[in-house]
LUMVO-278030 format. One record per residue: residue in three letters; x, y, z of N, C-alpha, C in turn. Coordinates in steps of 0.1 Angstrom, whole numbers, padded with zeros to 4 digits, always signed. Layout:
ALAXYZXYZXYZ ...
! end
This chain:
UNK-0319+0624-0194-0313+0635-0187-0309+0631-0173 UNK-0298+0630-0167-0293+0629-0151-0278+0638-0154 UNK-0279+0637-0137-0268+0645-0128-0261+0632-0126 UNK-0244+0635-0126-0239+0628-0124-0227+0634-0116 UNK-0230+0630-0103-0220+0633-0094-0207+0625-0088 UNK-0197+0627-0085-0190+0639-0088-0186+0646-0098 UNK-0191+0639-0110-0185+0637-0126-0191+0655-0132 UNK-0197+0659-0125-0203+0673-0128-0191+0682-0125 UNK-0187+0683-0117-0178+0692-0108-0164+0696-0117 UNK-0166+0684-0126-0154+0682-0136-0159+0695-0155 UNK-0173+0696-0152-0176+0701-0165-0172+0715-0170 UNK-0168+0720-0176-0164+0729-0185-0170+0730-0198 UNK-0177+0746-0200-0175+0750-0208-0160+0754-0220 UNK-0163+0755-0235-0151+0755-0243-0146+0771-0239 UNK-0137+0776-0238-0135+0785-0241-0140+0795-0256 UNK-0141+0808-0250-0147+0811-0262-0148+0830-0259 UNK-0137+0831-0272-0137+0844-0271-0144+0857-0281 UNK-0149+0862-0278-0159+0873-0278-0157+0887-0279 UNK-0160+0898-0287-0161+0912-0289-0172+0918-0288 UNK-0168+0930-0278-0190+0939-0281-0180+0949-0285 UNK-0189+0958-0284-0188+0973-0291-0199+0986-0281 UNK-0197+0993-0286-0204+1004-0278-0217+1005-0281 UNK-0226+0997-0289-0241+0995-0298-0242+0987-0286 UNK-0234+0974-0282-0242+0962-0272-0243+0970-0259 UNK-0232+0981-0254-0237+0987-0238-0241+0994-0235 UNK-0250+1003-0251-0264+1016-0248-0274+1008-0251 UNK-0275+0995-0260-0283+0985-0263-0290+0978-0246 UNK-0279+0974-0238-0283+0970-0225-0288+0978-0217 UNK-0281+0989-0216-0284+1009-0209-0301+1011-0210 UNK-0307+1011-0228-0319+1009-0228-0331+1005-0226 UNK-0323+0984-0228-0332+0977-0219-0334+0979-0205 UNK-0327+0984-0202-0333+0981-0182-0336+0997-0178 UNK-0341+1000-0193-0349+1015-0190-0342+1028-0189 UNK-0325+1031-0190-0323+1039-0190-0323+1047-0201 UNK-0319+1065-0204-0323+1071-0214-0337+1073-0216 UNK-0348+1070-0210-0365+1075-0211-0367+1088-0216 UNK-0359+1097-0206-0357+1112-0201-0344+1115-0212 UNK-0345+1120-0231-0334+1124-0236-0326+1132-0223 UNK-0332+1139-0218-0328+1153-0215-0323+1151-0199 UNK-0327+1139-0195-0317+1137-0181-0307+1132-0184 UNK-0293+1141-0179-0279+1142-0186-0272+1134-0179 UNK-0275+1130-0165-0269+1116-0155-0271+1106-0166 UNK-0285+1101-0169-0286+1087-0176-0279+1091-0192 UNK-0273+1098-0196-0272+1100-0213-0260+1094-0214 UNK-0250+1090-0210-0235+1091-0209-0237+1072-0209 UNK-0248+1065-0206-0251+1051-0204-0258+1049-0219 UNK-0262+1056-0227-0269+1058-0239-0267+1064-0253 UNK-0254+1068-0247-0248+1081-0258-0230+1077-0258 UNK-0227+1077-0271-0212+1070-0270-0206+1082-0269 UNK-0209+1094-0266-0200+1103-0264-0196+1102-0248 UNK-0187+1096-0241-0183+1095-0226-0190+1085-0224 UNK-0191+1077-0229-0202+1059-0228-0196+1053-0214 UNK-0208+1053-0204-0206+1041-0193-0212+1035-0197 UNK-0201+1023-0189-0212+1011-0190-0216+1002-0175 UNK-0229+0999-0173-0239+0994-0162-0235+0980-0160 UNK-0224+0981-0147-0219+0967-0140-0226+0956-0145 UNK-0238+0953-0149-0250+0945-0146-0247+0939-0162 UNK-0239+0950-0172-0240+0942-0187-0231+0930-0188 UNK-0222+0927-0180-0217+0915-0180-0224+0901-0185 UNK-0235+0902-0175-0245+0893-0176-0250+0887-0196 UNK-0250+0897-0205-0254+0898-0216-0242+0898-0224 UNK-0234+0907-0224-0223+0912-0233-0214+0897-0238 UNK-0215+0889-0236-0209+0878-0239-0217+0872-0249 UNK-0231+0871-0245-0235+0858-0251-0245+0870-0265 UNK-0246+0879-0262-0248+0889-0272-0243+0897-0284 UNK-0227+0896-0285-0214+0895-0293-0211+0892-0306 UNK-0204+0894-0312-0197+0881-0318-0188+0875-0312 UNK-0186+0863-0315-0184+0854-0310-0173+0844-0319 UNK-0164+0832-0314-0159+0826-0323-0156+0816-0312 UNK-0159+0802-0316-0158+0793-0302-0142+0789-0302 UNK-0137+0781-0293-0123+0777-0290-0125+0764-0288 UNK-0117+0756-0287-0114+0739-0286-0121+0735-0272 UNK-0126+0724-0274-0134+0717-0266-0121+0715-0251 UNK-0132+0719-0236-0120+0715-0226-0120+0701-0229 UNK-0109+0697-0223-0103+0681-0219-0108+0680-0205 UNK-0116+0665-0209-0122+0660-0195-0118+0651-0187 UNK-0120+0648-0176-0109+0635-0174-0118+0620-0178 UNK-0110+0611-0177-0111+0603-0184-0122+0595-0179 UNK-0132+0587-0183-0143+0583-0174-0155+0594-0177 UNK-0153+0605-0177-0169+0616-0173-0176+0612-0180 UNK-0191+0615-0170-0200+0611-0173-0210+0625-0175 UNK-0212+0629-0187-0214+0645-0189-0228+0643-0186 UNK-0232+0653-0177-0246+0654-0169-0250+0664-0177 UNK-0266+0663-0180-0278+0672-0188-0286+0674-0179 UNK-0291+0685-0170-0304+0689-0167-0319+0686-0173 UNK-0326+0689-0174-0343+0692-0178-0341+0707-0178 UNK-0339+0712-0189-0340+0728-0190-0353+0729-0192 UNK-0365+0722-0198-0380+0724-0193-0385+0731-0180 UNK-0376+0725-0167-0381+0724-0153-0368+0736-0147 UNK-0361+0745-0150-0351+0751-0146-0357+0766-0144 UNK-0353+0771-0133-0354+0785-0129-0343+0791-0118 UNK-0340+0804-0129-0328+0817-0126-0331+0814-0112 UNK-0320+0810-0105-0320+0812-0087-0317+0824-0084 UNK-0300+0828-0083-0294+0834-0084-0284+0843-0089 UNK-0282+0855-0091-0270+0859-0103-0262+0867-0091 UNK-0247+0866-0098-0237+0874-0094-0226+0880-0102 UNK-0226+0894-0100-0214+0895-0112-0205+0902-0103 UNK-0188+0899-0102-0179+0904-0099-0171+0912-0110 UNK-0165+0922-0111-0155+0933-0118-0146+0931-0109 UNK-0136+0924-0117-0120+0928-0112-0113+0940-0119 UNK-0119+0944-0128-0111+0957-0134-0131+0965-0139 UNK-0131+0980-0140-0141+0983-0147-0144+0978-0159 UNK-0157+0972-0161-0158+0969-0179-0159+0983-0183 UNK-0149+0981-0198-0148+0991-0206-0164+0995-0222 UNK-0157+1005-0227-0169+1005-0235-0171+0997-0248 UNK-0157+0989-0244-0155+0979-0258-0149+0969-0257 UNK-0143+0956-0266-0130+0948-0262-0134+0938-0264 UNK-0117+0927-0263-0123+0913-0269-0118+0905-0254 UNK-0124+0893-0250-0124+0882-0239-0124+0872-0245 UNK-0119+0867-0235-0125+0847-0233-0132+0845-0225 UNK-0138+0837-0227-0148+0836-0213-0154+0816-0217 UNK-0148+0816-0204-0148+0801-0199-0157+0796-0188 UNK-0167+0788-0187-0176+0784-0177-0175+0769-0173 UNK-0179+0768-0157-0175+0756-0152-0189+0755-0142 UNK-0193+0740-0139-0196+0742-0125-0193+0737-0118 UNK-0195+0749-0104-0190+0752-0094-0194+0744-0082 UNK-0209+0740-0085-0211+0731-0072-0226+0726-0075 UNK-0230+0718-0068-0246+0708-0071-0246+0704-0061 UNK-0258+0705-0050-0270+0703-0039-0279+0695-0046 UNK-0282+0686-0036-0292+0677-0043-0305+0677-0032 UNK-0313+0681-0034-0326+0685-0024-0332+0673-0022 UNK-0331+0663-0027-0340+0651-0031-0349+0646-0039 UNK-0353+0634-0039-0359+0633-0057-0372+0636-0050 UNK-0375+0641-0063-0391+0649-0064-0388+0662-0057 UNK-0378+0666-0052-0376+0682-0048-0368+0691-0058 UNK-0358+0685-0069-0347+0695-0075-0337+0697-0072 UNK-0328+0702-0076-0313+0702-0073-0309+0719-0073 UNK-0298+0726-0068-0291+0738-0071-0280+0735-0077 UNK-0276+0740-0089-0265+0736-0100-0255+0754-0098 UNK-0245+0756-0096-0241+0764-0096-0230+0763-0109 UNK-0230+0775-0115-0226+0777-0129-0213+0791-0123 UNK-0199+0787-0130-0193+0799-0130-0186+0804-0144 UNK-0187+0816-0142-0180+0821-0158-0169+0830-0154 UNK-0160+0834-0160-0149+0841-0157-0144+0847-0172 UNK-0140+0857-0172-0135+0866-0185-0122+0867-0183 UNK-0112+0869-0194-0101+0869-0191-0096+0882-0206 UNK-0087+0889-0199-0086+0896-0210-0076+0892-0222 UNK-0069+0900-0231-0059+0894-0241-0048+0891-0235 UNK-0044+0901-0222-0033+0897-0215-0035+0881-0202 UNK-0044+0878-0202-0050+0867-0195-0052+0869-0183 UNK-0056+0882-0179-0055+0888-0163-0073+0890-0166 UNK-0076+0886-0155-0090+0884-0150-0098+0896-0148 UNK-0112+0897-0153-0119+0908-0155-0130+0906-0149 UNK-0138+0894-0148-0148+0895-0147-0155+0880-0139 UNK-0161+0879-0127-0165+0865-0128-0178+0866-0130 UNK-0186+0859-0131-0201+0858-0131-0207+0843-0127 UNK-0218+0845-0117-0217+0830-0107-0233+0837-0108 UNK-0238+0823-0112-0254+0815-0114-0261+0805-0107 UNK-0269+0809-0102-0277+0794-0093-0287+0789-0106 UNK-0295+0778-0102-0300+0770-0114-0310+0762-0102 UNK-0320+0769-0102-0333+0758-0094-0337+0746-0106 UNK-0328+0734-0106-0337+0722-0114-0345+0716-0105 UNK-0360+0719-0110-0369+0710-0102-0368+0697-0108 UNK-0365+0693-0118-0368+0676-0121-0354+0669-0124 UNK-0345+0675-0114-0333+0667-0114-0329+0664-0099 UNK-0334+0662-0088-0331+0659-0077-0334+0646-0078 UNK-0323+0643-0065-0322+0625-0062-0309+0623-0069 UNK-0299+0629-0072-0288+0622-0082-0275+0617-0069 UNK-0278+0617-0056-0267+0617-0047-0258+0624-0041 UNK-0261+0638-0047-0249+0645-0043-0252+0652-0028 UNK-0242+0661-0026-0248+0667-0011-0259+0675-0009 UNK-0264+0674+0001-0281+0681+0007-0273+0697+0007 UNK-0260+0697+0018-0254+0709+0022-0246+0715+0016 UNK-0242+0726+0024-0230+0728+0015-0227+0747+0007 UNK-0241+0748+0000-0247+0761-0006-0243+0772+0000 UNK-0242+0784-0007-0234+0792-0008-0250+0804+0004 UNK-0249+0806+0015-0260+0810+0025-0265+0823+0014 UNK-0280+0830+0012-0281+0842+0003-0280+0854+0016 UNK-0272+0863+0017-0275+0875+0019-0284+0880+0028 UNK-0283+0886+0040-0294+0888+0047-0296+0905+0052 UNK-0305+0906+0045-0309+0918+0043-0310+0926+0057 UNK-0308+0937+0062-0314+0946+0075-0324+0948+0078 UNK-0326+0946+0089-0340+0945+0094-0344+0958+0099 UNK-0340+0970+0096-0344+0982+0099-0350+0987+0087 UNK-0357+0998+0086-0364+1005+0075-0352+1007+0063 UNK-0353+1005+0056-0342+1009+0040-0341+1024+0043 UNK-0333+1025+0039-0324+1041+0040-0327+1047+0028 UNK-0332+1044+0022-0332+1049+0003-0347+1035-0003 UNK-0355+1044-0007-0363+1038-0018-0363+1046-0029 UNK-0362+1033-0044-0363+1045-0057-0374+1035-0062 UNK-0384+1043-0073-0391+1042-0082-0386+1038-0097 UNK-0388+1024-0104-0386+1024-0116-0399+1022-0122 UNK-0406+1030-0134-0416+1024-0141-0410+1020-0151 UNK-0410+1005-0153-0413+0999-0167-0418+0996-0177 UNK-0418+1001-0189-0425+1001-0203-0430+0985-0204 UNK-0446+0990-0211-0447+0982-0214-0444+0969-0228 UNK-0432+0976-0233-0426+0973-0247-0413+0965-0242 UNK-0414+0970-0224-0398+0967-0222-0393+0952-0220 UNK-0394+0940-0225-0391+0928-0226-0387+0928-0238 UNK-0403+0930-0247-0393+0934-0263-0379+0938-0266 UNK-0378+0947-0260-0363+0957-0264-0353+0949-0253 UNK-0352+0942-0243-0343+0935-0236-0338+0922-0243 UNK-0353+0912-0252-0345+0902-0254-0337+0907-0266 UNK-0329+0918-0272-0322+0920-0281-0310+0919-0279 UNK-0306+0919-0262-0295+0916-0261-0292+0897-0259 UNK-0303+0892-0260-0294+0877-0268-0310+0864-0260 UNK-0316+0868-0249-0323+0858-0243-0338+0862-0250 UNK-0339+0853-0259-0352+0852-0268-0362+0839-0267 UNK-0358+0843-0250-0368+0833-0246-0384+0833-0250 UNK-0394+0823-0258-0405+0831-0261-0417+0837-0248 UNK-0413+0833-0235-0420+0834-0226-0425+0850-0223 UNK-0409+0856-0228-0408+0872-0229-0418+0879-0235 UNK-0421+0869-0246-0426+0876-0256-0439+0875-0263 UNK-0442+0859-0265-0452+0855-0271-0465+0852-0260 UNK-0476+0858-0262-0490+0856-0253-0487+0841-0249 UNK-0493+0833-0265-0496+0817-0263-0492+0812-0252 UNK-0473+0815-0253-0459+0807-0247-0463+0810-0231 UNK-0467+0823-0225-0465+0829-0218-0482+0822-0212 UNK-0495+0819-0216-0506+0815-0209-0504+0801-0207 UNK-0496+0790-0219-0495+0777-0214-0482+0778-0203 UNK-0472+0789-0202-0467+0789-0191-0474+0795-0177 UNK-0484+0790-0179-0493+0798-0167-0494+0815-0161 UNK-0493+0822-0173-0490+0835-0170-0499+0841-0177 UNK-0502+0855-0171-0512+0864-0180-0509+0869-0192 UNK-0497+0869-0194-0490+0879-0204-0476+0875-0203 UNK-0465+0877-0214-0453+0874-0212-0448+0883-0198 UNK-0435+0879-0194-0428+0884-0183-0415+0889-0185 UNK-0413+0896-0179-0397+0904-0177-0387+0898-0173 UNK-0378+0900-0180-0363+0885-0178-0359+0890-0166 UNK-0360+0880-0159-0354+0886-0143-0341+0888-0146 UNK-0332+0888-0156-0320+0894-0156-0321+0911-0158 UNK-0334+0912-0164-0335+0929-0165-0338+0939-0154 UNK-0344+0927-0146-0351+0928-0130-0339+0935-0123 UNK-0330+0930-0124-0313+0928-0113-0309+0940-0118 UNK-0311+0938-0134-0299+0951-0139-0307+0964-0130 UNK-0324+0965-0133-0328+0975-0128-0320+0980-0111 UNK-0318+0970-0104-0320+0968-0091-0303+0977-0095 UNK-0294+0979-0102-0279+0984-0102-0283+0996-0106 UNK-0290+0997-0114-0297+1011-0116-0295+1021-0104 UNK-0311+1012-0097-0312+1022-0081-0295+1023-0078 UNK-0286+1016-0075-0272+1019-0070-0266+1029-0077 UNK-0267+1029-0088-0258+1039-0095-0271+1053-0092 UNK-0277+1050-0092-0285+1063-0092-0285+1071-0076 UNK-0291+1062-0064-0295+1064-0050-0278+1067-0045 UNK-0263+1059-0048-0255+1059-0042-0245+1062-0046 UNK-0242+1059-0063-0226+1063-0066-0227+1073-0077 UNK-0235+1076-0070-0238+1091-0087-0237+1091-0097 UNK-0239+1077-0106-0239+1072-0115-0222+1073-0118 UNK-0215+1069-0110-0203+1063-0108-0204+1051-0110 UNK-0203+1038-0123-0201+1027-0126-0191+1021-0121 UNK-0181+1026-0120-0164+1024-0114-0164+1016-0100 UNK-0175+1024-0096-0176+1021-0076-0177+1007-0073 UNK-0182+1002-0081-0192+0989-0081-0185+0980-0087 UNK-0179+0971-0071-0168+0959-0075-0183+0944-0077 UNK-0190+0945-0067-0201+0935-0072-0215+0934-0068 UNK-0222+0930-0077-0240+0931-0078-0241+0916-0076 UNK-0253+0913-0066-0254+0895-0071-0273+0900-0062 UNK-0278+0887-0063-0290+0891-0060-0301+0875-0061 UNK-0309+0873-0052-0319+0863-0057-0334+0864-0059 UNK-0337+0858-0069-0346+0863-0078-0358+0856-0069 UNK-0372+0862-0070-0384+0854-0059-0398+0856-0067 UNK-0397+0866-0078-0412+0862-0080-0408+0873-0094 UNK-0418+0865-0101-0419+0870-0117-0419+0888-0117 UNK-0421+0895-0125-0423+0912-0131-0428+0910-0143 UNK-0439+0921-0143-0448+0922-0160-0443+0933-0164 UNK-0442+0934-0178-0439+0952-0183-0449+0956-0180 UNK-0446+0972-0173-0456+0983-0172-0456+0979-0155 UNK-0451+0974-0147-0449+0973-0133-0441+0983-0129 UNK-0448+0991-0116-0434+0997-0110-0426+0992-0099 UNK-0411+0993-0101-0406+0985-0094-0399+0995-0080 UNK-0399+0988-0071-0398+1002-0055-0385+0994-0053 UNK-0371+0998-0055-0358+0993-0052-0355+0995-0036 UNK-0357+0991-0028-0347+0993-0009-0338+0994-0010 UNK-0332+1004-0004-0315+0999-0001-0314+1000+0008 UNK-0302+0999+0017-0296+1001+0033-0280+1000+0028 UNK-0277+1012+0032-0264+1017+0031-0258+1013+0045 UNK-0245+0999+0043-0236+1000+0056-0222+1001+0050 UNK-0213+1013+0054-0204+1012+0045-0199+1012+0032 UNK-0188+1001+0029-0191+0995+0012-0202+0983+0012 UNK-0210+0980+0017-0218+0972+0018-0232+0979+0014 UNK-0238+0979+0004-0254+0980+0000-0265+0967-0005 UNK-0271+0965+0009-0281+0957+0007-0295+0964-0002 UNK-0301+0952-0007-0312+0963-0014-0323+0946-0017 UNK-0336+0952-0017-0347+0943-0023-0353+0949-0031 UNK-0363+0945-0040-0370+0951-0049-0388+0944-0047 UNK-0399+0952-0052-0405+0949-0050-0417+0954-0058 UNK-0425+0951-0065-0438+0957-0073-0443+0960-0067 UNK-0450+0978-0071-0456+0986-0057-0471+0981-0060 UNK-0479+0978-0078-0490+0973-0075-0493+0965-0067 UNK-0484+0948-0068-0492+0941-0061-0485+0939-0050 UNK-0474+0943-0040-0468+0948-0032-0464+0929-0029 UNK-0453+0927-0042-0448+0911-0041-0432+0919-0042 UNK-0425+0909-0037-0412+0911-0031-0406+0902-0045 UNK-0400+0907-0053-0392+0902-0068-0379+0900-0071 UNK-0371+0910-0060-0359+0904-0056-0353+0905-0043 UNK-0346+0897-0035-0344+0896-0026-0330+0890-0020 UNK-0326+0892-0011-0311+0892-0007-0301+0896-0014 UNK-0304+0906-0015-0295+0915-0025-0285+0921-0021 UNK-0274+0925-0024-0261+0929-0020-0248+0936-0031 UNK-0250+0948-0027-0237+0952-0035-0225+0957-0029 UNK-0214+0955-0033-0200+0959-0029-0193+0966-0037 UNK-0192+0984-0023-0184+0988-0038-0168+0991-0030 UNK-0159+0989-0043-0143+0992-0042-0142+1001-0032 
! end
């Protein structure tokens, strides 16, 4: 397994186009806890295909959760030297998802991934691999991007630049304007990896104690979705529409049955927000940032 720079910068995923349906975005709605309350009528409309929203945050899933049908391999240039990580040694840095148009409650894409850029920390330190995806609709007009950091601890030292990285978000240093309360089920990992990350870490004790953990853990991508929640909840009145983009960096694990205390600070279209477990009062996400239209 090595990085091979600049020969990375050149990689592409195949194209590959994809359909959900209205089952995959009360399926996601569920996992990151909404609908608990049949009877709270704000969350029903994220849960219920009668007036079905759908939660900025399902991008993240809706692709790789689908059906699916792959497309022709990109063309590479000539020479590449196709780099493989240590996915053993890799951890979610960062997620970002941009809407160029609202996702709807259904529909078919392409969606094509590249990356975007590689930091090389030094050997014995890891590398930052940035990954981008982009959706495109049938008319080939752009829907969706989605941009991933990639902490590889056991791929540093391959040469590439130290600098460079995209700076995270700096949160206000005044009291948050808005804190919300999420409790987490303790079932709630189970019912998340349904939408496609069946990681066993989620799930299985064994996986989860030789990964040094007391118990499986919560896909920090459910973490984030939560963290859109608080927005749609604290700020756009469960107005999905509002919300051109969610991006966020991940800092410390979440167990089902944790409650999660979301911050925000409202400047403008600008919503900063952190999250944090009120048991053990650990900070889980951080430099967080939403933008709405």
């Amino acid at each position: 397994m090595a990085i091979f720079y600049p020969d990375i910068l050149d990689q592409k995923t195949a194209p590959r186009t994809f359909t959900y349906g209205d089952k995959d975005v009360m399926l996601y709605a569920l996992g990151v806890g909404m609908g608990q309350d049949p009877m709270n009528e704000t969350e029903l409309p994220f849960v219920y295909e009668k007036g079905l929203k759908v939660i900025p945050t399902a991008a993240t899933v809706l692709a790789a959760g689908a059906r699916s049908a792959g497309g022709p391999a990109p063309e590479m240039p000539a020479g590449h030297r196709p780099s493989q990580i240590n996915f053993l040694m890799v951890v979610h840095g960062e997620q970002k998802v941009e809407l160029h148009k609202p996702l709807t409650a259904g529909g078919t894409y392409t969606a094509q991934g590249r990356t975007a850029g590689a930091f090389d920390k030094g050997e014995g330190k890891g590398a930052v691999i940035i990954n981008e995806t982009i959706w495109t609709d049938e008319k080939g007009e752009k829907v969706a991007t989605l941009t991933g950091s990639t902490f590889a601890r056991g791929d540093g030292g391959f040469g590439g630049p130290s600098e460079g990285a995209p700076e995270p978000h700096v949160v206000p240093t005044r009291a948050p304007d808005i804190s919300v309360d999420f409790t987490t089920r303790e079932d709630q990992a189970l019912l998340y990896r349904l939408n496609g990350d069946r990681n066993p870490l989620h799930s299985d004790p064994d996986v989860a104690r030789k990964a040094g953990f007391p118990r499986p853990i919560l896909h920090g991508l459910c973490t984030y979705g939560i963290t859109c929640r608080a927005v749609l909840q604290a700020i756009t009145d469960f107005d999905p529409d509002q919300i051109y983009s969610h991006q966020a960096r991940f800092s410390a694990p979440v167990f089902p049955g944790d409650t999660i205390t979301v911050d925000l600070w409202k400047d403008g279209k600008n919503i900063s927000f952190e999250a944090r477990v009120k048991e053990r009062n650990a900070t889980v996400i951080k430099n967080g940032l939403t933008v709405l239209r």
